[in-house]
N, C-alpha and C positions, 0 to 999 in steps of 0.2 A: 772262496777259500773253505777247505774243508772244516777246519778250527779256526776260532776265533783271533787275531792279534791285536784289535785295539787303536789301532792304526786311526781311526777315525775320529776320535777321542782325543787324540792327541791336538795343542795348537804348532800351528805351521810357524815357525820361525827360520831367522836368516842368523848368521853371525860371521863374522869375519876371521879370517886366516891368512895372515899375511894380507897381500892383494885379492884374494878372492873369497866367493863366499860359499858358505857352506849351511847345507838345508836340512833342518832339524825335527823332531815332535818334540815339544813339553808336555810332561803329564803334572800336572799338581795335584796336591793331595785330597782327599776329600773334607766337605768344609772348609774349603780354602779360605786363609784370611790375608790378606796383602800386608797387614802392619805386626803380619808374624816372620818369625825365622824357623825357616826349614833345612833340616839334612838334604843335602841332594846327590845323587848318582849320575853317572856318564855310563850309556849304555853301549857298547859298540859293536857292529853285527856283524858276518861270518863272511870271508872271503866269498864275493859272487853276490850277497845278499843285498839289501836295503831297508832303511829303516822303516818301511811299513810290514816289515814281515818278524822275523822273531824277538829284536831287540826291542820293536815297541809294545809284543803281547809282557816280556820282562820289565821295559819301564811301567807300565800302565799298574802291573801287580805290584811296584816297589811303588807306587803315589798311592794306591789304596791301603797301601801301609805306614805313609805318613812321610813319605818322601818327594821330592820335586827330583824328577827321572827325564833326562836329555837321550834320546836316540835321534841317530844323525847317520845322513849318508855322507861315506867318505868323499875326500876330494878325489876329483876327475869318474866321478861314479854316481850313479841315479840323481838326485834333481842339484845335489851340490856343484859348483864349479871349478873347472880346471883343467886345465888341455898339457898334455893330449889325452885323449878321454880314454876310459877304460884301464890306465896306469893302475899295478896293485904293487906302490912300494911300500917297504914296510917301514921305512922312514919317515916316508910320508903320513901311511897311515896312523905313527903315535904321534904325531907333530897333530892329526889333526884331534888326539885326544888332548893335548895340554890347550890346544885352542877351546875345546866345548868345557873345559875347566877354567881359561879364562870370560865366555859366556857367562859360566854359573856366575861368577865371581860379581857382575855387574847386575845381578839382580837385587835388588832391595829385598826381598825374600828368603833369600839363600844364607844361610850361616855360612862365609867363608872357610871361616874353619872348620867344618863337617860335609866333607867332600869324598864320595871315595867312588869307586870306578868296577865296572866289571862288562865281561865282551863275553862271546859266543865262537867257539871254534875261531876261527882263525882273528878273530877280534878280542877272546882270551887272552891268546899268545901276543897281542898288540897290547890289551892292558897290563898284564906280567911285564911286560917290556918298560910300558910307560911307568910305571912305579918306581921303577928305578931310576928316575931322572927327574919323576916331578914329585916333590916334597910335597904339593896342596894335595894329594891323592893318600888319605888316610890307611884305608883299607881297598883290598883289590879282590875280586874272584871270579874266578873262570869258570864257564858250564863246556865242555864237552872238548878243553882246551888245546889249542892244534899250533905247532912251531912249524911253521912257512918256509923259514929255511933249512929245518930238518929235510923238509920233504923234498926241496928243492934241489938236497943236495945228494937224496937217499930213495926219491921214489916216494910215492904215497905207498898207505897201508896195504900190504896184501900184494904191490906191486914189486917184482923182481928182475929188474933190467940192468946185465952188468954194465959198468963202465957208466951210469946214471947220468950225473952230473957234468962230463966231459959231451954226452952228445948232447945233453940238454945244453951248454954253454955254446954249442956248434950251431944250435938252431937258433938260438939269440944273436952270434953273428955273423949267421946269414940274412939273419932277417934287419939289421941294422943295418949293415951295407945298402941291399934293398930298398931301405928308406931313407937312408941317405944319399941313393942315387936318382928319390922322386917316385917310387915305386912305391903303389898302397902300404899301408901300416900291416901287418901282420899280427894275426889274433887266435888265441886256443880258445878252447870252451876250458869253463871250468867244471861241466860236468854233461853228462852224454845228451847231444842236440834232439834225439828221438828213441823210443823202444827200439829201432832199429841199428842204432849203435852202442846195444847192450849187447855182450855175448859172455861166451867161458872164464873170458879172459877179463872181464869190467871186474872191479874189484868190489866189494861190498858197502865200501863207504859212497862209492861214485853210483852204484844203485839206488844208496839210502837218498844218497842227493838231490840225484835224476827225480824221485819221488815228491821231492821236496818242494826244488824248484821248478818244473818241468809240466807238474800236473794240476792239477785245481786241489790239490791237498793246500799249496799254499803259491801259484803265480803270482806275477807279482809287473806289471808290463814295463816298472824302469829295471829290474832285475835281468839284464841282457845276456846275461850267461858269453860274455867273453872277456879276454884282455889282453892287454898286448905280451906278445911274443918277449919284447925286449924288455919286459917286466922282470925277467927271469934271472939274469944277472945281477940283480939289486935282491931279489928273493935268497938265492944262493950265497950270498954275503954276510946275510943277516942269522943272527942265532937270539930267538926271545928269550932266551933265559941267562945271557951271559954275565951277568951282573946282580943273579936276582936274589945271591947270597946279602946283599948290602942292604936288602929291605925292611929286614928284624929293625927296630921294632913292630915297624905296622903287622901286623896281621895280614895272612896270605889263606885263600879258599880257592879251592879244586870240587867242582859239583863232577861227576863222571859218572857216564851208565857202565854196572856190571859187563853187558857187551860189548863195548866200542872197542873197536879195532883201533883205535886212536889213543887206548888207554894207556900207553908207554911214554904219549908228550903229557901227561899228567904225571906218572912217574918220574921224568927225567926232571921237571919243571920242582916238583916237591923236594927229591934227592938231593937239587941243588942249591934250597930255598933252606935259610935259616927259622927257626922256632920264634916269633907263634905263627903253625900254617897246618891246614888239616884238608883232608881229603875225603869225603863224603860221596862215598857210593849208592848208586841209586841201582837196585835188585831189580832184573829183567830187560832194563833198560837199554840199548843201544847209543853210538856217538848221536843221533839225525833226532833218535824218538823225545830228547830234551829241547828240542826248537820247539814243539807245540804240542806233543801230547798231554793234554791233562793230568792222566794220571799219573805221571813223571815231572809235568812242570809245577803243580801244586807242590810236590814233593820239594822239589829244589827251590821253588820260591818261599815255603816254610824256612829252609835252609837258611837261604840268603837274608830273610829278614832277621833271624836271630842273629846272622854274624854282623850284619850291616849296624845293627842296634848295639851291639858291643862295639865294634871297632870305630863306626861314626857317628851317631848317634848320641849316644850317650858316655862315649871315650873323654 
């Protein structure tokens, strides 16, 4: 990997969900003392990602700040369980953040009550979500924050296809028929499979990504770069912010690069969000350059420690 994530550092844990389980990193803080109580955070990573890639370089900087930091791959996705694999509901996906808040909960370690949550692009828009339905989640904040079913129902950024959503819902039931007649599962990428299927028309976020995930900047071999087709009807349904007026009083953070094309689900996310919430702009910076560059992630992890220390911490 070109930059560092941390990943290694982290202990390997399991925790349950329902019937299945799902596969974590803990970072503890430094100095750790077992007969102490810690703040702890749930970290949740970006549509397509896995937790050895940008949520555990963000846990690993909230433990050396004094926190005990959970990044976890979702269910039906990297070394977590759950069929049929590759599934990205967004249902699913906050279900499986109240579950890594039920984890924290059973550590002897953990302050129960000093609990708060933050995701990364499409894990953002999963934590915004999850706040609004789970009370143990003090404080919440998103880096580079992306609403799944905005896009699903609008196009990603930069992408202009009329009628959107209508031939997206077409391809979903085709592809469901298909597999309900025994015919292989049906899968997109979620971001371009080679340099070769970049062209004029790849939009800028899906470059940043390609970048991301694609190349030794940050591979990652459970990181499969697909999901299922039939995902996309459960995407299109969902809206991360439809409730997220009800959060006051916790505390609400929006970390966003100056250039991300994605800076409008940050917008719309805020506009809809009741007071106290604030939106911290990072100068230069792009949606992708906040997974790992340095000079942008020290910046946002300065951020997040100061709001995290108010809102859970010391709340």
């Amino acid at each position: 990997m070109l930059y560092e994530t941390h990943y290694k550092e982290g202990k390997k844990v399991w925790f349950k969900k329902f019937d299945i389980k799902l596969s974590g990193l803990l970072f503890l803080p430094k100095n750790f003392e077992r007969t102490k109580k810690y703040p702890a955070i749930v970290v949740t990573h970006p549509g397509g990602g896995v937790k050895e890639q940008c949520s555990s370089l963000y846990a690993w900087n909230l433990s050396q700040n004094g926190y005990v930091a959970l990044a976890y791959d979702a269910s039906h996705q990297g070394e977590s369980e759950g069929e049929p694999r590759y599934l990205e509901d967004p249902t699913s996906r906050v279900e499986d953040i109240r579950s890594a808040v039920d984890y924290l909960t059973t550590l002897e370690y953990v302050d129960a009550e000093k609990i708060g949550a933050m995701g990364i692009c499409a894990g953002g828009g999963y934590t915004m979500n999850a706040i609004q339905t789970e009370a143990r989640i003090k404080a919440a904040a998103g880096i580079s924050t992306w609403d799944v079913g905005d896009s699903a129902k609008n196009g990603f950024p930069g992408v202009n296809i009329e009628n959107f959503m209508q031939k997206l819902l077409k391809e979903v039931a085709d592809a469901r028929t298909k597999e309900a007649r025994g015919e292989a599962p049906q899968y997109w990428n979620y971001v371009p499979k080679s340099e070769a299927d970049i062209d004029e028309n790849t939009s800028v976020i899906q470059k940043e990504a390609y970048e991301y995930y694609r190349t030794d900047r940050c591979y990652y071999p459970t990181s499969v770069n697909k999901y299922l087709v039939s995902s996309n009807d459960k995407l299109a349904a969902w809206d991360a912010f439809s409730h997220i007026d009800t959060v006051a009083p916790r505390p609400l953070l929006f970390i966003v690069g100056e250039k991300a094309d994605t800076l409008y689900f940050t917008n719309d996310a805020y506009n809809r969000a009741k007071s106290p919430k604030e939106i911290f702009t990072i100068k230069g910076a792009t949606h992708v350059d906040l997974y790992d560059k340095p000079e942008f992630v020290n910046q946002a992890v300065k951020k997040l420690v100061e709001f995290f220390d108010r809102g859970v911490k010391n709340a």
